[in-house]
ChimeraX commands (.cxc) that place a marker at each C-alpha (Angstrom):
marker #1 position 4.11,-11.81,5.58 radius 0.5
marker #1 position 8.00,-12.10,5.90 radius 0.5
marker #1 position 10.18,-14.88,7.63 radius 0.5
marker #1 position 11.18,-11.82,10.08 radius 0.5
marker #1 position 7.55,-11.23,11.04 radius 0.5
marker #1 position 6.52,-14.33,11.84 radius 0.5
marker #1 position 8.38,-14.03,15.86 radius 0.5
marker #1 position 6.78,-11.24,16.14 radius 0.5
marker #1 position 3.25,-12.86,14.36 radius 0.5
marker #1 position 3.42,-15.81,16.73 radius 0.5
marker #1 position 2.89,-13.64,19.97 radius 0.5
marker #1 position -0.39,-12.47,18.50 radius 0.5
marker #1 position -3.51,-14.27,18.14 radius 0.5
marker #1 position -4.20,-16.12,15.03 radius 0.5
marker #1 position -6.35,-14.69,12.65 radius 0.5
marker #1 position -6.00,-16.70,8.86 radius 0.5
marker #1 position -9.15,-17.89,7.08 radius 0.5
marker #1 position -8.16,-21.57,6.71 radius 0.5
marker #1 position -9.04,-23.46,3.28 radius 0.5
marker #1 position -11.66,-27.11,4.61 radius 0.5
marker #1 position -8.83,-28.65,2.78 radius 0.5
marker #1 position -6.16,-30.12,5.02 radius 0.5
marker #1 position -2.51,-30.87,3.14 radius 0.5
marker #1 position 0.42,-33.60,4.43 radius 0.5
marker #1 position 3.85,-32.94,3.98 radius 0.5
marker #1 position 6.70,-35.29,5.94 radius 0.5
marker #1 position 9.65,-33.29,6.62 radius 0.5
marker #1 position 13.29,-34.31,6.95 radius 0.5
marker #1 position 14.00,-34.83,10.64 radius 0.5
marker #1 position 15.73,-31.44,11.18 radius 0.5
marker #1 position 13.31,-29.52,9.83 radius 0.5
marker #1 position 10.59,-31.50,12.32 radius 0.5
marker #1 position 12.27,-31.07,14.74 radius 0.5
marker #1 position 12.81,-27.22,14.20 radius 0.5
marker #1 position 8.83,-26.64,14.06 radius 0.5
marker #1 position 8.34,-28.83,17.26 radius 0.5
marker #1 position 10.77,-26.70,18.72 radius 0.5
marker #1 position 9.22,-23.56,17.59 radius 0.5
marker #1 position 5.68,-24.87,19.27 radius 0.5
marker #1 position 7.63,-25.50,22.29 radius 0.5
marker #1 position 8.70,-21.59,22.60 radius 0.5
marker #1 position 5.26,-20.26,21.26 radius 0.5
marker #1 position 3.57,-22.50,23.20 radius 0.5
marker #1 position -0.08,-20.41,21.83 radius 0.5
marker #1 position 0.73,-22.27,18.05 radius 0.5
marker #1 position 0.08,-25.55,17.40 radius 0.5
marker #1 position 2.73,-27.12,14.88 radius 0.5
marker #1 position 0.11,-26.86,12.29 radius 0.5
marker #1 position -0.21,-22.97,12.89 radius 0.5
marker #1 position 3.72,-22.68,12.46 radius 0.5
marker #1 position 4.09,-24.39,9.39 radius 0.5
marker #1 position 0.83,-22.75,8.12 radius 0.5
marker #1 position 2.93,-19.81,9.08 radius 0.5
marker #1 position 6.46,-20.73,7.49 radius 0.5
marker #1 position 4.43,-21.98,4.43 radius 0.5
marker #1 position 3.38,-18.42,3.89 radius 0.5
marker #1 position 5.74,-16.55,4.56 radius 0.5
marker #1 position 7.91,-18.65,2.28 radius 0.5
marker #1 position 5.51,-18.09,-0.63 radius 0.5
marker #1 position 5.44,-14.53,0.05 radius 0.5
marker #1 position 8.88,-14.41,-0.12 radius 0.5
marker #1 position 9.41,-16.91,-3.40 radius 0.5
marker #1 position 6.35,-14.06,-5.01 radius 0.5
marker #1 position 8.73,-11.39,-4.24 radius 0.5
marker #1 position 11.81,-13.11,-6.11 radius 0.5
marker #1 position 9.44,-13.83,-9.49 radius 0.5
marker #1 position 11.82,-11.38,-11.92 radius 0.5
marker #1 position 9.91,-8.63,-13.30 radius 0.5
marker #1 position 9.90,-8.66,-17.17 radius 0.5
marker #1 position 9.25,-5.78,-18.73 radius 0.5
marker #1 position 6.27,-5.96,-21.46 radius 0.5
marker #1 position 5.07,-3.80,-24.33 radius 0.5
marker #1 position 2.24,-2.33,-22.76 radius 0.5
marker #1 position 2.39,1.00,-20.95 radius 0.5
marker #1 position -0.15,0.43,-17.92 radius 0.5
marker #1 position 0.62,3.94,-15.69 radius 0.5
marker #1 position 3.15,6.47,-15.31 radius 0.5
marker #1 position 5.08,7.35,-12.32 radius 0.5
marker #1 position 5.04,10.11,-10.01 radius 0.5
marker #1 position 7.86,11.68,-12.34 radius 0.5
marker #1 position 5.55,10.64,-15.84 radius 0.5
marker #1 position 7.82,8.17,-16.95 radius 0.5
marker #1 position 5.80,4.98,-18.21 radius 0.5
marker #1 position 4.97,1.91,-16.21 radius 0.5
marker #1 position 5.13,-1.14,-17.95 radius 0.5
marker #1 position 3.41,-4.59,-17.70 radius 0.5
marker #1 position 4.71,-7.30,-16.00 radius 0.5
marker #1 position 5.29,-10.03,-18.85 radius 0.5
marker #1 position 6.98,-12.81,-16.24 radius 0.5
marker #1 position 5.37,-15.32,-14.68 radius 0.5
marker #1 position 4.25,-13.12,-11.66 radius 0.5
marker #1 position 0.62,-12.05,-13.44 radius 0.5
marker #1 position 0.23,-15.31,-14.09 radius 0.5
marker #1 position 1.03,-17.11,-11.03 radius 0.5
marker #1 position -1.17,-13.99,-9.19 radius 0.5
marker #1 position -3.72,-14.75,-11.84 radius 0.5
marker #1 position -3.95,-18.82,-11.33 radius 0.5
marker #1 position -3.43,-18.42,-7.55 radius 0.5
marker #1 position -6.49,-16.04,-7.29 radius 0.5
marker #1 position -8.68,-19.21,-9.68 radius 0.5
marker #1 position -7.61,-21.48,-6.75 radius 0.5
marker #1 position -8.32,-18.88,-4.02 radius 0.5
marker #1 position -11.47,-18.78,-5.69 radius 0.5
marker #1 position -12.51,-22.30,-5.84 radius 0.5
marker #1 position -10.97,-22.68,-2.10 radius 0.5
marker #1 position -12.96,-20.04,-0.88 radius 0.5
marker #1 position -15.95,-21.69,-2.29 radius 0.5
marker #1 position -15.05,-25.17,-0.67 radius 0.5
marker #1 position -14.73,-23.62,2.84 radius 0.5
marker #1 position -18.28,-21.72,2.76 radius 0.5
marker #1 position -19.95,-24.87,1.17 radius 0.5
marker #1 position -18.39,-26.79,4.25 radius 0.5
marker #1 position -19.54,-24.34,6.45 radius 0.5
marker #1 position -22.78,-24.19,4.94 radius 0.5
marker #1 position -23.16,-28.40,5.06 radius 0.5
marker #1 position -22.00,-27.95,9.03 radius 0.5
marker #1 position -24.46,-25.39,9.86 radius 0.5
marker #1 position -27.29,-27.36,8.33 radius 0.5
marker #1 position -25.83,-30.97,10.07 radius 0.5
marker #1 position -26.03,-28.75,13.33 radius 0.5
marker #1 position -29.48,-27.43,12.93 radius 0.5
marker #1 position -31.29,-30.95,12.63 radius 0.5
marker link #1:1,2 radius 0.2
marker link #1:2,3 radius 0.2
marker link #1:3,4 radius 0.2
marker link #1:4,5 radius 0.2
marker link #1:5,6 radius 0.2
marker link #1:6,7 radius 0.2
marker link #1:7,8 radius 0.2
marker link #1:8,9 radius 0.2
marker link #1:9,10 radius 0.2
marker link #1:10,11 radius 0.2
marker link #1:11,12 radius 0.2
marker link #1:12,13 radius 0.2
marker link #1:13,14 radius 0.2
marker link #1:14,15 radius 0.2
marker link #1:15,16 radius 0.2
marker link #1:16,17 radius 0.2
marker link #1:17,18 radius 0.2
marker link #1:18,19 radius 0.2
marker link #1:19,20 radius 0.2
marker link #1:20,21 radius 0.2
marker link #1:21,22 radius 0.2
marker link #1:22,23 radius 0.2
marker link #1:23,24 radius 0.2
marker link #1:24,25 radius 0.2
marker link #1:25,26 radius 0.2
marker link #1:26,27 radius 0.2
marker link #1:27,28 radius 0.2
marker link #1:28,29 radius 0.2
marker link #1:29,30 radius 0.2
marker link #1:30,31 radius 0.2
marker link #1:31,32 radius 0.2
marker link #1:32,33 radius 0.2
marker link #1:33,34 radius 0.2
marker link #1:34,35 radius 0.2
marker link #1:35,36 radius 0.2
marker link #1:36,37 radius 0.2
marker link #1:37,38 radius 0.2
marker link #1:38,39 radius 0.2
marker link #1:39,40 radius 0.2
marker link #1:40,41 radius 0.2
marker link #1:41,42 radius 0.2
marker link #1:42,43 radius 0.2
marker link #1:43,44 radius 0.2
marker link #1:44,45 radius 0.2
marker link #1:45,46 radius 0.2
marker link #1:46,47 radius 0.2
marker link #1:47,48 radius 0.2
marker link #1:48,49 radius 0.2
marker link #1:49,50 radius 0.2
marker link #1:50,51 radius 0.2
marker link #1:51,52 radius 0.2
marker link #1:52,53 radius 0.2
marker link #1:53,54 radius 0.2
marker link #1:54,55 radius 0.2
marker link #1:55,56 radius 0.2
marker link #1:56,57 radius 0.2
marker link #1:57,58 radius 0.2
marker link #1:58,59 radius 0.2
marker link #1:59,60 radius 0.2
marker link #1:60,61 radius 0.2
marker link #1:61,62 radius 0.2
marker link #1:62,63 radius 0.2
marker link #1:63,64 radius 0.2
marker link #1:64,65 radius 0.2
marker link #1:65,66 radius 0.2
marker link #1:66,67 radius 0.2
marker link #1:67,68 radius 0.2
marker link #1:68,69 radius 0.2
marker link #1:69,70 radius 0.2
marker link #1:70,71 radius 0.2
marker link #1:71,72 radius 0.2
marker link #1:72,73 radius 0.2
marker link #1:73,74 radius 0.2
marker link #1:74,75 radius 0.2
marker link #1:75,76 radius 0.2
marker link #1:76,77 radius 0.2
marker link #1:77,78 radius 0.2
marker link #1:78,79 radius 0.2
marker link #1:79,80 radius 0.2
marker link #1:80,81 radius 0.2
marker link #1:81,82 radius 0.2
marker link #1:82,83 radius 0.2
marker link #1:83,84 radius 0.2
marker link #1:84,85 radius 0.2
marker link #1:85,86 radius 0.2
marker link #1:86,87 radius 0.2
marker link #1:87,88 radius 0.2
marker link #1:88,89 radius 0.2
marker link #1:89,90 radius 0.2
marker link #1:90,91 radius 0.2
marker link #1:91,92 radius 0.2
marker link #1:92,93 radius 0.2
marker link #1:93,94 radius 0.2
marker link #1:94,95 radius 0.2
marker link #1:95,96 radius 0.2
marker link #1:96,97 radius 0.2
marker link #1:97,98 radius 0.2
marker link #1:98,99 radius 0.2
marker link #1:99,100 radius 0.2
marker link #1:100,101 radius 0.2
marker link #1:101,102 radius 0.2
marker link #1:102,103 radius 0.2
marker link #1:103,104 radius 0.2
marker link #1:104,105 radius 0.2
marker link #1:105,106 radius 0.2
marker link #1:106,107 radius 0.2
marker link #1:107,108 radius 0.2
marker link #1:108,109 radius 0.2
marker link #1:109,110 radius 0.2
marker link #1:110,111 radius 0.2
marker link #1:111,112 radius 0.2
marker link #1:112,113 radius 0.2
marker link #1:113,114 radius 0.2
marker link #1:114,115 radius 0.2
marker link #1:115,116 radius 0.2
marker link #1:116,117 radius 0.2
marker link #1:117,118 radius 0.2
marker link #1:118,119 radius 0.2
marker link #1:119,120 radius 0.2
marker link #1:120,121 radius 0.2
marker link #1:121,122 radius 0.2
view
């Protein structure tokens, strides 16, 4: 998701898996103060959901900025036959490590579920 979707985003309902995980960051005042004023005019997010939101969106956009560096490898061809090459920058890799953690997070949040369901059914 962009920064430009998320006005839009917030007048919809949430919908994001969440990790069982919970993270802390302290902001500097103005930025506080910023999100709390955001929750004021979406009054449907909590803070948490903005800045889950903003958090996003701003790794989606620092993705997008990774330069592309062009490899050795020819992986395709475009539509006019002219090769394709690998990505040798840091973008496989972060995709690559970031899809380990989603991964591992994923697992976390049905084992959690899992150890709810069975607290619940006793």
């Amino acid at each position: 998701m962009k920064v430009n979707e998320l006005l839009d985003h917030w007048t919809e309902a949430p919908s994001q898996q969440l990790t069982a995980r919970k993270y802390t960051a302290r902001l500097p005042v103005w930025d506080a103060a910023r999100v709390s004023a955001l929750s004021e005019l979406f009054p449907a997010r909590t803070k948490t959901q903005i800045m889950t939101d903003l958090v996003s969106a701003a790794l989606d956009d620092l993705e997008s900025k990774i330069p592309y560096i062009r490899g050795d490898n020819v992986i395709s061809e475009d539509d006019h036959g002219d090769p394709i090459y690998e990505d040798a920058g840091l973008t496989p890799k972060f995709l690559d490590i970031s899809r380990a953690y989603a991964k591992q997070l994923q697992e976390e949040a049905e084992a959690a579920r899992d150890a709810k369901r069975s607290g619940a059914d006793k």
